[in-house]
Steps between C-alpha positions, in 0.01 A plus 500: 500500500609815425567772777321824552682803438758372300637545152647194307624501168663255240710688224717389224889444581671906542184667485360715826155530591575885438312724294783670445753270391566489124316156449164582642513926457289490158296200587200447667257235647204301525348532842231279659322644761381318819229564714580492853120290576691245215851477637669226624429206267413712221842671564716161514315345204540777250850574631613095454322524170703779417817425589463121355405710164772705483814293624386226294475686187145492425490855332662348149703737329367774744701362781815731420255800538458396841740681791359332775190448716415697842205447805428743717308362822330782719189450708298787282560232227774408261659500145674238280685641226717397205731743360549532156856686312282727292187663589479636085497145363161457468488137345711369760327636780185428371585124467657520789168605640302238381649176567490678827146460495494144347739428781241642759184332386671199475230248681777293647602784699341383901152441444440624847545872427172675328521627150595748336859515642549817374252821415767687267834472379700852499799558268675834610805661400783516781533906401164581574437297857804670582375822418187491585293794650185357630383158679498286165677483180351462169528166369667443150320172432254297686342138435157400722491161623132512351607562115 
């Protein structure tokens, strides 16, 4: 089980989980949001499914675009996230964003947990969260688990 009020992240070999370093400073990321009334099993299941996707290559040719993944765990709720090198390539990201969502409504994932796993999928660029001036930052791409 995963601990509250931590932060773990998985990253490829040399590369921070930095915004600012040169790898991840024009990228961006697909962010799941969790509901804190959803957390714990929710949290573990799409964060296994997650990490099992991305070590073990399961983003094709896609997988280079990938920096790295990150959870955030925090009792108002929490985020999974996979970063991406390039928040302007739009076919990548995109692709990246759906078998994402295959990934997600994946029956096989614990039956246990109530469907949907996931309300939206947010793609943002790393420029704009960092410079952001209100509460919420305007998505680049989305992807409903309803479509």
């Amino acid at each position: 089980m995963l601990h509250n009020t931590c932060d773990y992240n998985v990253f490829k070999w040399n590369i921070q989980p930095m915004w600012e370093v040169p790898e991840n400073a024009n990228g961006g990321r697909w962010l799941i949001t969790i509901d804190k009334s959803r957390h714990h099993d929710l949290l573990d299941a799409i964060w296994l499914e997650v990490l099992l996707a991305v070590i073990g290559g399961q983003f094709g040719k896609y997988t280079d675009d990938i920096c790295g993944i990150v959870v955030n765990i925090r009792n108002k709720g929490s985020k999974i996230s996979i970063w991406t090198t390039d928040a302007s390539n739009d076919e990548s990201n995109l692709k990246i964003g759906e078998i994402l969502k295959q990934k997600l409504i994946n029956p096989e994932i614990d039956q246990k947990i109530p469907r949907p796993l996931f309300d939206v999928l947010r793609y943002e660029d790393h420029q704009e969260v960092q410079n952001k001036n209100s509460s919420s930052v305007r998505a680049k791409f989305t992807i409903s688990s309803q479509e």
